[in-house]
ZAKOLRO-772329 format. One record per residue (C-alpha): x, y, z. Coordinates in steps of 0.1 Angstrom, whole numbers, padded with zeros to 4 digits, always signed. Example, Ala and Ser with C-alpha at 12.3 -4.5 7.8 and 13.67 -1.06 7.14 Angstrom:
! residues 2
+0123-0045+0078/+0137-0011+0071/
***
This chain:
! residues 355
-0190-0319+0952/-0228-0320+0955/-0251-0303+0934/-0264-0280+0963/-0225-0271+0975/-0223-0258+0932/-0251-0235+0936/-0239-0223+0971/-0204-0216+0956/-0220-0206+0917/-0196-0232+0902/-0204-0240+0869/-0211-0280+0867/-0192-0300+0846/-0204-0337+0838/-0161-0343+0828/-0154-0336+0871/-0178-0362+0880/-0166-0394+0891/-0198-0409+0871/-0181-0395+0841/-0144-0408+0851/-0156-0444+0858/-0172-0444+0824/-0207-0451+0842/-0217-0420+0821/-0208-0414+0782/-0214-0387+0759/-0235-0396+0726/-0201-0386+0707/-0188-0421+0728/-0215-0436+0723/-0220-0437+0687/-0180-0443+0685/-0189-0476+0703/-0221-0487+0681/-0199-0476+0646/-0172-0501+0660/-0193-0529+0666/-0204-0527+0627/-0243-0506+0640/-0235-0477+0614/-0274-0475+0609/-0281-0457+0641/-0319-0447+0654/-0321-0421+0678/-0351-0418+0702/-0366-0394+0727/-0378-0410+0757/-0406-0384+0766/-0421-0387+0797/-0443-0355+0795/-0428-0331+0819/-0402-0306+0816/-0366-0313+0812/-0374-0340+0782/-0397-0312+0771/-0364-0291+0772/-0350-0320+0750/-0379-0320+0728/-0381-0283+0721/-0348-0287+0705/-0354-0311+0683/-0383-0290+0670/-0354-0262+0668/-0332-0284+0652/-0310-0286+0676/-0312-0326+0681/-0319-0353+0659/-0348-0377+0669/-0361-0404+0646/-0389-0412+0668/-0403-0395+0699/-0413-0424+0727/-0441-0417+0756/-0445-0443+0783/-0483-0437+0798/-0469-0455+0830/-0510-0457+0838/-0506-0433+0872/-0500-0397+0856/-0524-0367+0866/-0546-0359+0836/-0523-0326+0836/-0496-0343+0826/-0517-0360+0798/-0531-0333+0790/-0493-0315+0785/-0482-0345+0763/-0511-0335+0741/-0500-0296+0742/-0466-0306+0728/-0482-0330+0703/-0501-0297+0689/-0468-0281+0690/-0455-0303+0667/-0479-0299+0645/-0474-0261+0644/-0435-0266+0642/-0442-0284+0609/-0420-0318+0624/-0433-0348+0611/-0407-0372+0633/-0430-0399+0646/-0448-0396+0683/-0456-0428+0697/-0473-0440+0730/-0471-0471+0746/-0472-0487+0781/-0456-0519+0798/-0460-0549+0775/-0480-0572+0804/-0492-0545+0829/-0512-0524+0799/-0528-0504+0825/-0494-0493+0844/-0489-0489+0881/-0524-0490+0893/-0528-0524+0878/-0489-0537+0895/-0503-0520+0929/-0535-0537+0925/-0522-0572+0918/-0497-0566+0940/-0524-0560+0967/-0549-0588+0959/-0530-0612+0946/-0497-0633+0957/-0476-0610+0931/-0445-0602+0951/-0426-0581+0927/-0429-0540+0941/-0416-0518+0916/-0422-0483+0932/-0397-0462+0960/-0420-0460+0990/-0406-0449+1022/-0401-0477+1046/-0407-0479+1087/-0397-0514+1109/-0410-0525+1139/-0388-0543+1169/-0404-0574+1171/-0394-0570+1214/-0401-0536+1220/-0427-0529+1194/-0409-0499+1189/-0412-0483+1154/-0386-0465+1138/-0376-0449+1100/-0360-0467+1076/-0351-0463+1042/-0365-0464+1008/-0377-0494+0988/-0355-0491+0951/-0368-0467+0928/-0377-0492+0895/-0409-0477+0886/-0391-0455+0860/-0372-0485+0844/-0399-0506+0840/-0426-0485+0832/-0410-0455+0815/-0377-0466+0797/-0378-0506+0791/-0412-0495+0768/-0400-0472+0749/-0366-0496+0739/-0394-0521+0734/-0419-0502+0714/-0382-0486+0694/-0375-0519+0684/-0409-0528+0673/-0411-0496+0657/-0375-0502+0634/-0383-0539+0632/-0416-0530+0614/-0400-0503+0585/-0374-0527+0580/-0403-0559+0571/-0390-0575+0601/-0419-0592+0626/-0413-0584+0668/-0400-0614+0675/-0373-0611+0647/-0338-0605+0652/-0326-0569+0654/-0303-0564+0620/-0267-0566+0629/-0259-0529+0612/-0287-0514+0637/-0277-0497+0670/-0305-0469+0689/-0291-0443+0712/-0324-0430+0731/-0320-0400+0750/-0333-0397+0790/-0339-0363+0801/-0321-0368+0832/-0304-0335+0840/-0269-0327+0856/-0283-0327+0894/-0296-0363+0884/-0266-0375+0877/-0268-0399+0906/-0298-0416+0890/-0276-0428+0857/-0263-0463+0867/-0256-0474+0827/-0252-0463+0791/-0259-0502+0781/-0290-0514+0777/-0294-0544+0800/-0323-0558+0779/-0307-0553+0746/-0266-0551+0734/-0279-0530+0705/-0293-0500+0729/-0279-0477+0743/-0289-0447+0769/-0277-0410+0768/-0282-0382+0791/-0278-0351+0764/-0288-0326+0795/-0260-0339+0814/-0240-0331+0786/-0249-0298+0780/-0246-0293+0819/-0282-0283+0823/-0301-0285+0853/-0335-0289+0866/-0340-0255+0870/-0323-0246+0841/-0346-0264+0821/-0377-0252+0838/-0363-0214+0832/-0361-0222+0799/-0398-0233+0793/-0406-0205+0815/-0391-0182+0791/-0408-0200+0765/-0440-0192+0776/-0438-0233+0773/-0461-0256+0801/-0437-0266+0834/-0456-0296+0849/-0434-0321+0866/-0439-0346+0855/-0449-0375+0882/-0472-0403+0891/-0501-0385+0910/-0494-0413+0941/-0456-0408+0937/-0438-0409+0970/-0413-0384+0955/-0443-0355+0958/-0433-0332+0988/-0451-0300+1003/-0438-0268+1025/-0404-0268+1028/-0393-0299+1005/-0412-0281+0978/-0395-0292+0943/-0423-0280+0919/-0439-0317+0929/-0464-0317+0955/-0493-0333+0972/-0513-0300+0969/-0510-0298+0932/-0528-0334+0933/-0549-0326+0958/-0562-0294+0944/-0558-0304+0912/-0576-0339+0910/-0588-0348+0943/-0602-0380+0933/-0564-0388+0919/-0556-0380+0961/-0581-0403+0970/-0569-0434+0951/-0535-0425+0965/-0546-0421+0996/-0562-0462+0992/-0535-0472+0979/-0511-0459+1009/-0539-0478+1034/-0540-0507+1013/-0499-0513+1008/-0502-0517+1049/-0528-0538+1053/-0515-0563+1029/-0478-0564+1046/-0499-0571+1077/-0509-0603+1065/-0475-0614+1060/-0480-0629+1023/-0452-0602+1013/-0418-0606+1008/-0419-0570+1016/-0410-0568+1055/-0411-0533+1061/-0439-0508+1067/-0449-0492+1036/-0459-0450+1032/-0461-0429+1006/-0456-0397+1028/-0418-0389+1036/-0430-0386+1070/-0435-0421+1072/-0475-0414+1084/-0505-0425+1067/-0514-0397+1037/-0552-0393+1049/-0538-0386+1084/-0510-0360+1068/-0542-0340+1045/-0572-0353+1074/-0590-0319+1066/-0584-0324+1027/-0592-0363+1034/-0623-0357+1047/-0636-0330+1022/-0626-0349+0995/-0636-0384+1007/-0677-0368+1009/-0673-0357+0976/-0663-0386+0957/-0659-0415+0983/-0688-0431+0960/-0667-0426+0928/-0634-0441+0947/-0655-0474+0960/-0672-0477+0922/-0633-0473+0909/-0616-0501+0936/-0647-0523+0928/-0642-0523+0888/-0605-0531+0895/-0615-0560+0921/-0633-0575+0889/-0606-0564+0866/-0578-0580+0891/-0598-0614+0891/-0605-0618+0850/-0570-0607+0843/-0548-0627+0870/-0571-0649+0880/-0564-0653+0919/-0582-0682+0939/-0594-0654+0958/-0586-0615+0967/-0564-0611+0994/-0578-0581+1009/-0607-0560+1005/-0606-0521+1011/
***
Protein backbone atom coordinates (compact mmCIF):
# COMPACT_ATOMS: atom_id res chain seq x y z
CA UNK A 1 0.00 0.00 0.00
CA UNK A 2 1.19 3.51 -1.00
CA UNK A 3 1.92 6.08 1.20
CA UNK A 4 -1.07 8.37 -0.04
CA UNK A 5 -3.69 5.10 0.20
CA UNK A 6 -2.20 5.21 4.39
CA UNK A 7 -3.18 8.70 4.94
CA UNK A 8 -6.54 8.15 3.00
CA UNK A 9 -7.36 5.12 5.24
CA UNK A 10 -5.31 6.74 8.61
CA UNK A 11 -3.27 3.55 8.78
CA UNK A 12 -0.49 3.74 10.90
CA UNK A 13 2.83 2.87 8.63
CA UNK A 14 4.91 0.33 9.59
CA UNK A 15 8.50 -0.01 7.99
CA UNK A 16 8.11 -4.25 9.14
CA UNK A 17 4.88 -4.44 6.22
CA UNK A 18 7.00 -3.09 3.57
CA UNK A 19 8.41 -5.38 1.13
CA UNK A 20 11.71 -3.05 1.37
CA UNK A 21 11.84 -4.30 4.87
CA UNK A 22 11.00 -8.14 3.95
CA UNK A 23 13.67 -8.38 1.12
CA UNK A 24 16.19 -7.00 3.57
CA UNK A 25 16.82 -3.90 1.15
CA UNK A 26 16.07 -1.93 4.44
CA UNK A 27 17.60 -2.83 8.03
CA UNK A 28 17.21 -1.44 11.35
CA UNK A 29 20.43 0.08 13.12
CA UNK A 30 19.73 -2.78 15.86
CA UNK A 31 20.65 -5.25 12.41
CA UNK A 32 22.95 -3.27 11.47
CA UNK A 33 25.31 -3.09 14.22
CA UNK A 34 24.55 -7.00 14.76
CA UNK A 35 26.21 -7.31 11.31
CA UNK A 36 29.36 -4.86 11.86
CA UNK A 37 29.85 -6.71 15.69
CA UNK A 38 29.98 -10.05 13.63
CA UNK A 39 32.45 -9.14 11.24
CA UNK A 40 34.94 -8.23 14.29
CA UNK A 41 33.92 -3.81 13.72
CA UNK A 42 33.00 -3.58 17.61
CA UNK A 43 34.48 0.05 17.43
CA UNK A 44 31.41 1.58 15.73
CA UNK A 45 31.22 5.60 14.58
CA UNK A 46 27.95 6.85 14.05
CA UNK A 47 27.34 9.86 11.80
CA UNK A 48 24.62 12.28 10.78
CA UNK A 49 24.38 12.96 7.30
CA UNK A 50 22.94 16.58 7.52
CA UNK A 51 21.74 17.99 4.61
CA UNK A 52 20.28 21.26 6.21
CA UNK A 53 16.65 20.90 5.84
CA UNK A 54 14.10 19.39 7.92
CA UNK A 55 13.60 15.73 8.47
CA UNK A 56 17.67 15.30 9.31
CA UNK A 57 16.99 18.46 11.34
CA UNK A 58 14.30 16.19 13.03
CA UNK A 59 17.27 13.65 13.45
CA UNK A 60 19.51 16.25 14.72
CA UNK A 61 17.27 17.73 17.31
CA UNK A 62 17.38 14.47 18.89
CA UNK A 63 20.64 14.04 19.25
CA UNK A 64 20.77 17.41 20.95
CA UNK A 65 17.90 15.73 23.24
CA UNK A 66 19.76 12.78 23.63
CA UNK A 67 17.76 10.79 22.00
CA UNK A 68 20.46 9.53 19.31
CA UNK A 69 23.99 9.09 19.48
CA UNK A 70 26.19 10.95 16.81
CA UNK A 71 29.89 10.97 16.89
CA UNK A 72 30.16 13.38 14.14
CA UNK A 73 27.55 15.52 12.40
CA UNK A 74 28.43 15.53 8.29
CA UNK A 75 27.12 18.53 5.83
CA UNK A 76 27.55 18.13 2.14
CA UNK A 77 27.50 21.86 0.56
CA UNK A 78 26.50 20.13 -2.74
CA UNK A 79 27.47 23.87 -4.20
CA UNK A 80 23.61 24.62 -5.59
CA UNK A 81 21.64 25.31 -2.14
CA UNK A 82 19.71 28.72 -1.69
CA UNK A 83 21.52 30.83 0.78
CA UNK A 84 18.39 29.98 3.03
CA UNK A 85 19.36 26.80 3.41
CA UNK A 86 22.89 27.91 4.32
CA UNK A 87 21.88 30.13 6.27
CA UNK A 88 19.56 27.34 8.33
CA UNK A 89 22.70 25.10 8.65
CA UNK A 90 24.21 28.02 10.48
CA UNK A 91 20.92 28.44 12.79
CA UNK A 92 21.38 24.83 13.91
CA UNK A 93 25.12 25.25 14.31
CA UNK A 94 24.13 28.21 16.89
CA UNK A 95 21.77 25.70 18.42
CA UNK A 96 24.29 23.56 19.24
CA UNK A 97 26.11 25.80 20.78
CA UNK A 98 23.20 26.76 23.13
CA UNK A 99 22.43 22.91 23.67
CA UNK A 100 25.91 22.78 25.19
CA UNK A 101 26.77 19.52 22.44
CA UNK A 102 30.18 19.54 21.60
CA UNK A 103 29.86 16.32 18.94
CA UNK A 104 31.83 17.61 15.98
CA UNK A 105 30.05 19.60 12.79
CA UNK A 106 31.81 19.17 9.78
CA UNK A 107 31.32 20.48 6.11
CA UNK A 108 32.63 19.23 3.07
CA UNK A 109 31.80 18.97 -0.63
CA UNK A 110 32.68 16.38 -3.52
CA UNK A 111 36.33 15.53 -3.45
CA UNK A 112 37.05 16.63 -7.40
CA UNK A 113 33.97 18.93 -8.19
CA UNK A 114 34.78 21.35 -4.87
CA UNK A 115 32.34 23.77 -6.13
CA UNK A 116 29.29 21.09 -6.52
CA UNK A 117 26.64 21.01 -9.10
CA UNK A 118 27.14 24.23 -10.78
CA UNK A 119 30.75 23.27 -11.57
CA UNK A 120 29.38 19.31 -12.94
CA UNK A 121 26.56 21.36 -15.04
CA UNK A 122 29.19 23.69 -16.20
CA UNK A 123 31.71 21.15 -17.32
CA UNK A 124 29.15 19.16 -18.36
CA UNK A 125 27.97 22.04 -20.69
CA UNK A 126 31.38 23.29 -22.01
CA UNK A 127 33.31 20.53 -22.02
CA UNK A 128 33.12 16.79 -23.55
CA UNK A 129 32.24 15.51 -19.79
CA UNK A 130 29.46 13.13 -20.39
CA UNK A 131 28.65 11.98 -16.87
CA UNK A 132 24.92 13.84 -15.83
CA UNK A 133 24.31 13.32 -12.26
CA UNK A 134 20.99 15.27 -11.73
CA UNK A 135 17.00 13.87 -12.41
CA UNK A 136 15.85 16.29 -15.10
CA UNK A 137 12.67 15.59 -16.84
CA UNK A 138 13.17 14.17 -20.22
CA UNK A 139 11.08 14.95 -23.80
CA UNK A 140 12.04 12.78 -27.35
CA UNK A 141 11.60 13.78 -30.64
CA UNK A 142 10.42 11.22 -33.69
CA UNK A 143 13.09 11.54 -35.87
CA UNK A 144 9.93 10.97 -38.93
CA UNK A 145 7.30 13.00 -37.62
CA UNK A 146 9.21 15.51 -35.63
CA UNK A 147 6.67 14.93 -33.19
CA UNK A 148 7.68 15.58 -29.54
CA UNK A 149 6.43 13.74 -26.71
CA UNK A 150 7.14 13.22 -22.59
CA UNK A 151 9.28 10.89 -21.41
CA UNK A 152 10.68 10.02 -18.27
CA UNK A 153 13.30 11.17 -15.76
CA UNK A 154 17.03 10.98 -16.10
CA UNK A 155 18.23 8.85 -12.51
CA UNK A 156 18.27 10.89 -9.61
CA UNK A 157 22.34 10.57 -8.50
CA UNK A 158 22.84 14.06 -7.40
CA UNK A 159 22.09 13.06 -3.82
CA UNK A 160 24.69 10.13 -3.86
CA UNK A 161 27.31 11.86 -5.21
CA UNK A 162 27.18 14.99 -3.83
CA UNK A 163 25.38 14.57 -0.51
CA UNK A 164 26.15 10.98 0.91
CA UNK A 165 29.47 9.60 -0.88
CA UNK A 166 31.15 13.06 1.02
CA UNK A 167 30.19 12.65 4.06
CA UNK A 168 31.37 8.56 4.12
CA UNK A 169 34.53 10.18 2.59
CA UNK A 170 35.08 13.13 4.88
CA UNK A 171 33.86 10.17 7.99
CA UNK A 172 36.67 8.28 7.13
CA UNK A 173 39.07 11.02 6.87
CA UNK A 174 37.73 12.24 9.99
CA UNK A 175 38.27 8.59 12.10
CA UNK A 176 41.45 7.89 10.02
CA UNK A 177 42.99 11.28 11.44
CA UNK A 178 42.11 10.59 15.53
CA UNK A 179 43.29 7.31 15.10
CA UNK A 180 47.13 8.72 13.54
CA UNK A 181 46.21 7.05 10.42
CA UNK A 182 46.92 9.28 6.94
CA UNK A 183 43.73 9.27 4.09
CA UNK A 184 45.08 6.99 2.02
CA UNK A 185 45.58 4.45 4.91
CA UNK A 186 43.71 1.46 5.54
CA UNK A 187 40.53 1.62 7.63
CA UNK A 188 41.32 -0.50 11.04
CA UNK A 189 39.80 -3.80 10.87
CA UNK A 190 37.76 -3.23 14.41
CA UNK A 191 36.14 0.02 12.78
CA UNK A 192 32.65 -0.13 11.23
CA UNK A 193 30.36 3.59 10.78
CA UNK A 194 26.65 3.45 10.56
CA UNK A 195 25.63 7.08 9.18
CA UNK A 196 22.16 7.95 9.49
CA UNK A 197 20.06 9.45 6.18
CA UNK A 198 17.09 11.30 7.05
CA UNK A 199 15.02 9.69 4.64
CA UNK A 200 11.50 9.35 6.10
CA UNK A 201 8.87 6.52 5.85
CA UNK A 202 7.07 8.02 2.53
CA UNK A 203 10.78 7.82 1.09
CA UNK A 204 11.10 4.49 1.54
CA UNK A 205 11.26 4.01 -2.24
CA UNK A 206 14.42 5.99 -2.42
CA UNK A 207 16.51 3.36 0.03
CA UNK A 208 18.06 0.91 -2.54
CA UNK A 209 20.98 -0.34 0.20
CA UNK A 210 22.13 -0.51 3.81
CA UNK A 211 25.85 -1.33 2.29
CA UNK A 212 28.04 1.08 1.38
CA UNK A 213 28.98 0.41 -2.21
CA UNK A 214 32.29 2.48 -1.83
CA UNK A 215 33.30 1.05 1.38
CA UNK A 216 32.50 -2.76 3.21
CA UNK A 217 33.05 -0.99 6.46
CA UNK A 218 29.91 1.61 6.05
CA UNK A 219 26.91 1.23 6.37
CA UNK A 220 23.49 3.37 5.81
CA UNK A 221 20.42 3.71 8.20
CA UNK A 222 17.16 5.30 7.87
CA UNK A 223 16.41 5.94 11.81
CA UNK A 224 13.00 7.94 10.48
CA UNK A 225 11.89 5.00 8.75
CA UNK A 226 12.32 3.27 11.84
CA UNK A 227 10.58 5.29 13.99
CA UNK A 228 7.79 5.44 11.21
CA UNK A 229 8.00 9.16 10.77
CA UNK A 230 7.02 11.01 7.93
CA UNK A 231 7.67 14.09 6.06
CA UNK A 232 5.05 15.86 7.55
CA UNK A 233 5.52 14.43 10.71
CA UNK A 234 8.87 15.77 10.87
CA UNK A 235 7.96 19.18 9.68
CA UNK A 236 5.02 19.24 12.49
CA UNK A 237 7.54 18.57 14.76
CA UNK A 238 9.87 21.56 14.02
CA UNK A 239 6.78 23.52 13.57
CA UNK A 240 5.96 22.87 17.12
CA UNK A 241 9.41 23.59 17.95
CA UNK A 242 9.23 26.89 16.92
CA UNK A 243 12.40 25.24 14.90
CA UNK A 244 13.16 26.58 10.92
CA UNK A 245 11.24 24.22 8.14
CA UNK A 246 13.20 24.97 4.92
CA UNK A 247 13.27 22.08 2.46
CA UNK A 248 15.99 21.51 1.87
CA UNK A 249 16.82 21.49 -2.11
CA UNK A 250 19.14 22.72 -4.82
CA UNK A 251 17.64 26.12 -5.85
CA UNK A 252 17.69 24.59 -9.78
CA UNK A 253 16.25 21.24 -8.55
CA UNK A 254 13.82 19.78 -10.94
CA UNK A 255 12.00 18.28 -7.90
CA UNK A 256 10.67 22.15 -7.04
CA UNK A 257 6.92 22.21 -7.99
CA UNK A 258 4.26 25.16 -7.74
CA UNK A 259 0.19 25.22 -7.41
CA UNK A 260 -1.07 22.12 -7.11
CA UNK A 261 2.19 19.82 -6.78
CA UNK A 262 3.04 22.15 -3.89
CA UNK A 263 5.40 19.93 -1.43
CA UNK A 264 6.81 22.87 0.74
CA UNK A 265 9.47 23.00 -2.53
CA UNK A 266 8.76 25.47 -4.96
CA UNK A 267 9.90 27.69 -7.78
CA UNK A 268 8.30 30.68 -6.02
CA UNK A 269 10.23 30.33 -2.92
CA UNK A 270 13.43 30.66 -5.27
CA UNK A 271 12.12 33.05 -7.27
CA UNK A 272 10.99 35.35 -4.57
CA UNK A 273 13.47 34.46 -2.46
CA UNK A 274 16.75 34.78 -4.64
CA UNK A 275 15.84 35.73 -8.01
CA UNK A 276 19.26 35.77 -9.27
CA UNK A 277 19.47 31.92 -7.83
CA UNK A 278 16.19 31.68 -10.67
CA UNK A 279 18.12 33.24 -13.09
CA UNK A 280 21.18 30.82 -13.13
CA UNK A 281 18.47 28.10 -13.16
CA UNK A 282 16.77 29.42 -15.63
CA UNK A 283 20.59 29.33 -17.88
CA UNK A 284 21.18 26.41 -16.98
CA UNK A 285 17.63 24.83 -18.15
CA UNK A 286 18.55 26.92 -21.75
CA UNK A 287 21.94 25.74 -21.70
CA UNK A 288 21.35 21.73 -20.92
CA UNK A 289 19.35 22.08 -24.54
CA UNK A 290 21.48 23.73 -26.53
CA UNK A 291 24.33 21.46 -25.68
CA UNK A 292 22.17 18.11 -26.45
CA UNK A 293 21.54 19.94 -29.72
CA UNK A 294 24.94 19.67 -30.80
CA UNK A 295 24.98 16.01 -30.37
CA UNK A 296 28.37 15.70 -28.34
CA UNK A 297 26.08 14.09 -25.47
CA UNK A 298 25.47 10.78 -24.74
CA UNK A 299 22.39 12.28 -23.38
CA UNK A 300 19.68 11.69 -26.24
CA UNK A 301 16.77 13.11 -24.79
CA UNK A 302 15.51 16.68 -24.40
CA UNK A 303 16.46 18.01 -21.17
CA UNK A 304 14.00 20.50 -18.62
CA UNK A 305 13.93 21.34 -15.38
CA UNK A 306 10.11 22.21 -15.29
CA UNK A 307 7.80 19.01 -14.76
CA UNK A 308 6.01 20.40 -17.59
CA UNK A 309 8.65 19.58 -19.80
CA UNK A 310 8.74 23.59 -21.05
CA UNK A 311 11.56 25.88 -20.91
CA UNK A 312 11.60 27.59 -17.02
CA UNK A 313 11.83 31.31 -18.41
CA UNK A 314 8.77 30.49 -20.65
CA UNK A 315 6.85 28.80 -17.42
CA UNK A 316 7.80 32.36 -15.03
CA UNK A 317 8.01 34.79 -18.58
CA UNK A 318 6.62 37.71 -16.32
CA UNK A 319 9.09 36.73 -13.37
CA UNK A 320 11.76 36.03 -16.26
CA UNK A 321 11.61 39.19 -17.47
CA UNK A 322 11.49 41.28 -14.17
CA UNK A 323 14.21 39.53 -12.94
CA UNK A 324 16.39 39.23 -15.99
CA UNK A 325 16.46 43.64 -16.03
CA UNK A 326 17.42 43.50 -12.66
CA UNK A 327 20.41 41.37 -12.57
CA UNK A 328 20.85 40.07 -16.20
CA UNK A 329 24.29 42.02 -15.77
CA UNK A 330 25.14 40.11 -12.61
CA UNK A 331 24.02 36.53 -14.37
CA UNK A 332 26.38 37.32 -17.67
CA UNK A 333 29.47 38.61 -15.03
CA UNK A 334 28.62 35.03 -13.04
CA UNK A 335 28.50 32.63 -16.51
CA UNK A 336 31.64 34.68 -17.69
CA UNK A 337 33.82 33.92 -14.27
CA UNK A 338 32.80 30.28 -14.70
CA UNK A 339 33.78 30.21 -18.59
CA UNK A 340 37.32 31.14 -17.20
CA UNK A 341 36.94 28.94 -14.24
CA UNK A 342 35.78 25.94 -16.65
CA UNK A 343 38.95 26.49 -18.86
CA UNK A 344 41.80 26.78 -15.95
CA UNK A 345 40.31 23.89 -14.12
CA UNK A 346 39.47 21.31 -17.01
CA UNK A 347 41.23 22.61 -19.50
CA UNK A 348 39.07 22.08 -22.72
CA UNK A 349 40.64 22.77 -26.29
CA UNK A 350 37.79 25.02 -26.52
CA UNK A 351 34.15 25.81 -24.92
CA UNK A 352 31.54 24.08 -26.43
CA UNK A 353 28.90 26.56 -26.22
CA UNK A 354 28.53 29.99 -25.22
CA UNK A 355 25.27 31.34 -23.56
Amino acid sequence: MQPEQLELFEITPDYRDHKKYREGIFKTKAQIKAELLELGRDRIYHVLSFGGGTQSAHLLEQHFQGLIHYDYIIFSDTGAEPQFIHEQVAWWQRRQQACGNTTPFIITHHSSMERGLEEMLMRYIHTDYQRFQMPVYCSTMDPVTGEIKAAGMMPRQCTVDFKIVPVKQAARRAVLELHGLGYRQQMPDNIGFIIDIGFSYDEIRRINTSQSPQFKYVRLAYPLVEQNETTAGSIRFLEDNRFPTRRSRCYLCPFNCDGARDIGMDWDEIIEAEPLSFLKACYFDQALRKVQRTGSKIMKSIPFLHYSRRPLDEVYAAEHERISAVHGAELNRWVSGWEAAIQKKWNPDELLIRA
